[in-house]
N, C-alpha and C positions, 0 to 999 in steps of 0.2 A: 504494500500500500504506500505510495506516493505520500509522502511529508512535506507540511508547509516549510516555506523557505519565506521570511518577516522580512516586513520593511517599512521603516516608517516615515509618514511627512506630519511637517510641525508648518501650520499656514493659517489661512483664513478661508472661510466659507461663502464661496461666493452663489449665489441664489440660481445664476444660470447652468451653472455646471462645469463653465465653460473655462476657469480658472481654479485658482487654490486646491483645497482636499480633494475635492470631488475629482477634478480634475490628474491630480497626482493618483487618487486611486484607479482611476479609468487607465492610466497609462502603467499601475502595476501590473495588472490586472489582464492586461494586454501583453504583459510579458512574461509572464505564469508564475509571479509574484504574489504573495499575502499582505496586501497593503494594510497596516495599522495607521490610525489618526489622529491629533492630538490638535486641536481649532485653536488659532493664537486671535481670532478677533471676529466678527460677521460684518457683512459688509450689506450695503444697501446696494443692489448693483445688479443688470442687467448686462447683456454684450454689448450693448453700446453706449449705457451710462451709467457713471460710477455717484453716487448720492453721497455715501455716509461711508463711517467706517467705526463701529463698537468694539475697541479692543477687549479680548478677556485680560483679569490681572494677572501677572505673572505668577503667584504664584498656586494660581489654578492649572494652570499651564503647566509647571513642574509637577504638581501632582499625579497631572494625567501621563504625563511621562516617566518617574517613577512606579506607578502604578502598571504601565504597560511593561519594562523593563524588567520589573518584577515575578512577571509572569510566562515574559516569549524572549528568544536569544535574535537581537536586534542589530543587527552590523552596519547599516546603512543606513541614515536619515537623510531625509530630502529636507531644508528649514524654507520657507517662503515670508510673507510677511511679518513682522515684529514689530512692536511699537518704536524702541528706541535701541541705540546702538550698547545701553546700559544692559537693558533686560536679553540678548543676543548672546553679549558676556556671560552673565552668570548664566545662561543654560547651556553653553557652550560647555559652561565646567562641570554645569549640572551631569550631562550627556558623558564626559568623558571620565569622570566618576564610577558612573553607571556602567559602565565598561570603555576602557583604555584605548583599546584597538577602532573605536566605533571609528566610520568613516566619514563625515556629516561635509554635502552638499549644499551649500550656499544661493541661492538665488537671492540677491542682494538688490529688492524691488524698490525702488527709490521716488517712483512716480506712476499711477497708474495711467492707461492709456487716456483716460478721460480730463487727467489733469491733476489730480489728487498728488498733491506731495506728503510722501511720508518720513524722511530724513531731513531736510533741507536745513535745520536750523538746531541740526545737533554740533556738539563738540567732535572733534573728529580726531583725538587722541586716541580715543581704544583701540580704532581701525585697525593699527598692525598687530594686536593681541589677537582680533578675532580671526585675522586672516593667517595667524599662526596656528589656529584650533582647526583648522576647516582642511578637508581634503582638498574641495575644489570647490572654486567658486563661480557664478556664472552669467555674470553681468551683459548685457546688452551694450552695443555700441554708445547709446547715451547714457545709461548711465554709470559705465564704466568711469567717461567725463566727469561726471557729476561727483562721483567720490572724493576725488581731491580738485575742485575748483582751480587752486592755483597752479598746475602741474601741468603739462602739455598730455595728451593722450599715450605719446612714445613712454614719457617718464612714470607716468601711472601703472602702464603695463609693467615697465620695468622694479617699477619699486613693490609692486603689488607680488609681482612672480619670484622675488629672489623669499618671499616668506609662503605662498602657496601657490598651486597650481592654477590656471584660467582658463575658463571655457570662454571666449569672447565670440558671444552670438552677434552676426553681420545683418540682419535684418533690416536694421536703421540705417544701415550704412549709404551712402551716397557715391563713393567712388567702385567699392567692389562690391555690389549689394546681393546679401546670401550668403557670401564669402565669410565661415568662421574660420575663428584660430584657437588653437590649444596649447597656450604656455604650458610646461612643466617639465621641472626638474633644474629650472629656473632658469635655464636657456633656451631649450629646445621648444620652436615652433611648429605646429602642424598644419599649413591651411587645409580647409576641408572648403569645398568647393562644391557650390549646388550641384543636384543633377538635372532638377528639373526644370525645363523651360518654361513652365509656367505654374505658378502657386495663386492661389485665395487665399487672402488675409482671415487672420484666424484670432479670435477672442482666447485669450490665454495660451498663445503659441510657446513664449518664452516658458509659461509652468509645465507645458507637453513636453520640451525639451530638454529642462533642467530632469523634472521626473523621468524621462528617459533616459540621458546617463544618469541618474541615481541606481535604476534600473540595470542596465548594463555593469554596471561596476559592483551592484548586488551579485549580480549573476559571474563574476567575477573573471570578468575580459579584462587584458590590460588596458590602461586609458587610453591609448589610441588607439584600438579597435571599437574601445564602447562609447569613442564621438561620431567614430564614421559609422557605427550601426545607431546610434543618435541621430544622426543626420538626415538619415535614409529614412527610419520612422515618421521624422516631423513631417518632410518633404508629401508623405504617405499622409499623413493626418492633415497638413495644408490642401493635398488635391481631392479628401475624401469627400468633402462637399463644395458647393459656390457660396454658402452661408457664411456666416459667422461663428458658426457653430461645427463642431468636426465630430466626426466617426474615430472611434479608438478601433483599428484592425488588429487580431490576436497575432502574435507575432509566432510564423510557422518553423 
């Protein structure tokens, strides 16, 4: 009899499906995964507008992750939204507490598609602590930016990867657009290069993506295989419909 094999995402609940938990489990789920969940906040929010955003406190948040840890052997967290770059920390140590080896994926969302800023007017000292805790992280073209304002985007990647690994999604991008890259090992870059000629825009693409290598590196490919089967997924999940909304296909 086939044994579950856990994994878990720490995010937000978003009503369409289309982003946060929901979304993170649809794409375990889809790789023959045991998605566990732990809600960092609900959001008022549709695919195409974002209203509100009810954090839970953190320390409900740690409960439910001790509580879960407690019970199932957990090696891979996918994190998505968090209130501040304060509470990120301490679950960061919470997490690596709970077991030492865990691998915890970063999606470091800074701005929602509609406009919602969720960092912008934090202190930005702990930055290199959390990016010491985290396997990989997986910022999109803008807000990769946005992390250290005063940095050019060369010196961000650089100072960002010499303490963790980067998935940097091309999505936003303007010169090579689609085109990501995977820092790690603090030199070596990967581009990964669309396949497809043509995509629909997709409500929560970047959370399909992050959860997909979380996924892959659950399922435990080295990280440069489990961006270009990351890759291949999303591309699949961007053409599965013309909507806003996408189809998770079982990965064969």
């Amino acid at each position: 009899m086939k044994t579950h094999t856990y994994i878990l995402t720490i995010a937000g609940h978003d009503p369409s499906g289309g982003a946060g938990i929901t979304s993170d489990i649809k794409t375990f789920e889809s790789h023959g995964l045991y998605g566990l969940s732990v809600c960092t906040a609900i959001t008022i929010q549709n695919d195409t507008d974002f209203k509100e955003c009810i954090w839970v406190e953190k320390e409900l948040i740690i409960s439910q992750v001790q509580t879960l840890f407690n019970r199932f052997k957990i090696e891979v967290v996918k994190i998505g939204i968090i209130k501040n770059w304060k509470t990120l920390s301490v679950l960061l140590d919470v997490l690596h507490t709970l077991n030492p080896d865990v691998k915890i994926i970063l999606d470091p969302i800074i701005k929602a598609t509609a406009g919602f800023d969720f960092h912008t007017t934090e202190n930005q000292d702990i930055l290199n602590t959390i990016w010491k805790k985290c396997y990989l992280i997986t910022p999109n073209y803008d807000e990769i930016q946005l992390l250290y304002p005063d940095k050019n985007i060369e010196d961000t990647i650089a100072h960002i990867a010499s303490k963790t690994n980067i998935y940097l999604k091309g999505g936003h991008r303007t010169d090579k657009k689609g085109t990501d890259e995977l820092y790690h090992r603090g030199i070596v870059m990967v581009n990964i290069l669309p396949k497809a000629k043509t995509v629909f825009q997709k409500h929560g693409s970047g959370c399909v993506l992050s959860s997909a290598l979380a996924s892959n590196i659950c399922l435990n490919l080295p990280l440069d295989e489990a961006a270009v089967a990351s890759k291949k997924y999303i591309e699949a999940f961007l053409n599965s419909t013309q909507s806003l909304l996408g189809i998770h296909s079982k990965i064969q």
